[in-house]
C-alpha positions, 0 to 999 in steps of 0.5 A: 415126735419134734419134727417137721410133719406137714400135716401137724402142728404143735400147740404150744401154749398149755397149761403145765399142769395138764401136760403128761410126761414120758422119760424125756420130761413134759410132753408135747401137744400136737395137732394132726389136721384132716382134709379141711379141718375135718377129724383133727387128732390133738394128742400128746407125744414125747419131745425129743425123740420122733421115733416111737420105738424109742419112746411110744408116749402117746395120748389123746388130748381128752383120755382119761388115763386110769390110775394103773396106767399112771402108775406103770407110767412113773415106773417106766419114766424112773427107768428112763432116767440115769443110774446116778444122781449128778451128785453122786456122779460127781463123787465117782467121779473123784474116785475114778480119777484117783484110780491108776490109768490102767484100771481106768475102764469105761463101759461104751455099752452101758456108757458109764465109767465104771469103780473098780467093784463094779468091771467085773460084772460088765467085762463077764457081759462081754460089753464093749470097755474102753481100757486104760482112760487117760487124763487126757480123754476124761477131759475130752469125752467128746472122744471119749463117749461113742456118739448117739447115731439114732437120727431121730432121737439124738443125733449127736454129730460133732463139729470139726475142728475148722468150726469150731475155731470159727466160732471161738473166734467169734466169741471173742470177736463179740467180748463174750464172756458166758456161753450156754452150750446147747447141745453142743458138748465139743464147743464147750469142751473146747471152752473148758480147754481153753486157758488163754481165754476169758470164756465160760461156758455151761451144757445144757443137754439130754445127753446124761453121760456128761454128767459124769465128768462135767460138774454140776456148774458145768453141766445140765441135764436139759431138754431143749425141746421142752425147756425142762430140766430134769432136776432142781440142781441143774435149773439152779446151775442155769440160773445161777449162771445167768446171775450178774455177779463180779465183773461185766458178763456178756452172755451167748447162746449157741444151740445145735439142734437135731435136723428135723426138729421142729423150729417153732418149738426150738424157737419157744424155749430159746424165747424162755431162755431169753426172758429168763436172761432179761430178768436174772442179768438185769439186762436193759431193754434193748440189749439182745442176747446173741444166739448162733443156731445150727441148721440146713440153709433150706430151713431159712423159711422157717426159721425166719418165720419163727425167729424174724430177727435172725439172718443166715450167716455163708458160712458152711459149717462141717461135722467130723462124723456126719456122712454128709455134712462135711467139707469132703462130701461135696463139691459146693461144702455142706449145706448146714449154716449160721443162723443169728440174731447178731448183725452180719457185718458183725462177724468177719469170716476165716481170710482163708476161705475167700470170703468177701464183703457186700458194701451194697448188702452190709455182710460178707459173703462166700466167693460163690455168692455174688450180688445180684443188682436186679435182686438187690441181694446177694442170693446164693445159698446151696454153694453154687452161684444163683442165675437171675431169672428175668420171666420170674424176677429172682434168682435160682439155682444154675442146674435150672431153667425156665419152662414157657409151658410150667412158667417156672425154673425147673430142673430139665428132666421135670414133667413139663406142663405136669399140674402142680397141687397147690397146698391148701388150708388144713383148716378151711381148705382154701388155698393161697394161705397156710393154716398158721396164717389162716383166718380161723385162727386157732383160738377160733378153732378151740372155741369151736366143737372140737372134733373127736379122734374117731370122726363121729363128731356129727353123729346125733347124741342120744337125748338122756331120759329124764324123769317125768 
């Protein structure tokens, strides 16, 4: 249910203890808006998946939920988790390794490496087997597992080679020593590699085949939509990673989110990360944690209105199994970028993709992307170079130009003088504003008569008989 939705919001600050949970840990509350405010539906909805038909949690915010639900609900969330404890995978996992290659047999369908006394029941099934595991495959299960193609759950896309250099570059560049992966198992596949560099890293994902060849100071079964850990041993690992011990560590962050995850909520478990890392690694107080997130440029407004110390870095990130969003697709590259928290002149870019340095903007800049005088920035973004419109004072995109009629930069074949709807507050219904910036703030709003989830809030309560 973590995405954009222009019509809900999500409520953040709840009392754990009245959050219910689904097979992906604590749910969220969100707010659905009607027009003007009128029959908001607060309900709580799983975190990570934004299609029901892989998780149908739902509950209005006030239901009393009877005690055979409850009950049905603890024995729908076990079955949602993994067959085996992290412990015990890691004890099958010793056992697979000493297993001769040939009898090495990986269940795709099942997503489990499979002992011996267990292959025949699923080669009976007719499930899809990898035979013969190497060595080599168990120590790149990137490859090894079949990526989750369910865009709305996990969508798990993985980085081309050319990024993920860029950003083992980049780890150097800035002495980092401890990187937390978040959702990004071939970056930290390609650390744990790594032997000529003094790098560390640990995953943190919802992905629990990784368990299976990571061990538990490797890897966390973690919900970044949430900031749950699914068990005791994993927050302990995450914790334990963070702990200043031996030599000077200097930590990162790189978190690669689903598209259309809602920001705000990526944006609250990076901020618990980033306190929990203040008060375990004795940090002093203006010492940052560096994060790199993942995202399309259009999320740049977003971003930046929940993260406003970050900056959107030009470099084009491209993915090995995304049909859009790598290099080949596209004459102007892919559209996802670089969002950080580290200054931008502070990450020198590949030599060979003709980048260049802005003196005036203090960051280096694509080829395509030229600075703008009368901007004072370097303005393109989408991989084309922006045109600056004197009638609306900015730059835009060169496949626009202005309309006398709409008064805007428009695509030619739009709908001159066709009257745009202006977004109005879900809240007060006015317009100029959104309803985050409104004036009835939502604690205003809680402190009010909240509406019920069937509208008949302004229906007349009977008066209760009392006795005379």
């Amino acid at each position: 249910m973590a995405g954009q939705v222009n019509n809900v919001d999500v409520i953040l600050d709840v009392d754990p203890s009245k959050v219910p949970s689904c097979p992906h840990g604590p749910t969220l509350l969100f707010a659905r808006y009607g027009d003007k405010g009128k029959n908001t539906k607060r309900f709580f909805a799983c975190s990570a998946c934004r299609d029901r038909k892989e998780c149908n949690f739902y509950q209005l915010e006030d239901e009393k939920v009877s005690s055979v639900r409850l009950e049905a609900r603890k024995v729908i969330n076990k079955k949602g988790q993994p067959p085996f404890s992290h412990a015990k995978c890691v004890q099958r996992l010793k056992a697979f390794w000493d297993c001769p290659v040939v009898n090495r047999l990986m269940c795709q369908t099942c997503g489990i490496l499979l002992l011996p006394t267990e292959q025949k029941v699923h080669i009976n099934k007719s499930h899809d087997l990898v035979k013969s595991v190497s060595d080599e495959l168990l120590q790149n299960p990137t490859k090894l597992f079949r990526p989750q193609g369910k865009d709305k759950v996990f969508a798990q896309y993985l980085f081309s080679k050319s990024s993920i250099t860029f950003m083992m570059d980049t780890l150097k560049e800035q002495n980092v020593t401890h990187v937390l992966c978040i959702g990004t198992p071939s970056i930290h596949e390609a650390i744990q590699n790594a032997t000529n560099l003094n790098l560390q890293s640990l995953l943190m994902d919802l992905d629990h085949r990784y368990m299976q060849v990571y061990s538990t100071e490797k890897y966390c079964y973690y919900n970044m939509f949430n900031h749950h850990f699914f068990n005791p041993a994993s927050e302990m690992a995450f914790k334990q990673f963070l702990t200043p011990a031996g030599p000077p560590k200097k930590f990162a962050v790189i978190v690669d989110p689903p598209f259309g995850g809602m920001i705000d909520v990526i944006a609250h478990s990076l901020k618990k990360i980033i306190q929990t890392w203040k008060e375990i690694a004795q940090n002093k107080k203006n010492s940052i944690l560096p994060i790199f997130m993942f995202q399309s440029y259009f999320m740049e407004k977003n971003i930046l209105e929940s993260l406003p110390t970050f900056s959107m870095l030009d470099y084009k990130v491209t993915y090995l199994n995304h049909p859009v969003f790598n290099a080949a697709k596209s004459k102007t590259g892919s559209p996802v970028r670089i969002f950080t928290n580290v200054k931008p002149h502070l990450i020198h870019m590949p030599s060979s993709d003709d980048f260049w340095f802005c003196k005036i903007c203090n960051r280096f800049s694509s080829s395509e992307n030229k600075h703008c005088n009368k901007c004072n920035q370097c303005t393109s973004k989408s991989g084309h170079t922006y045109i600056h419109c004197n009638q609306c004072k900015k730059c835009v995109k060169p496949n626009r130009s202005h309309c006398p009629v709409c008064k805007t930069c428009e695509l030619p074949d739009h709908r001159c003088g066709f009257e745009k709807t202006e977004t109005t507050c879900h809240i007060c219904g006015e317009t100029g504003h959104k309803r985050k910036q409104c004036p009835l703030t939502m604690t205003n709003i809680d402190n009010r008569k909240r509406p019920s989830s069937n509208g008949d809030e302004n229906k007349p309560k009977k008066k209760k008989k009392t006795k005379s």
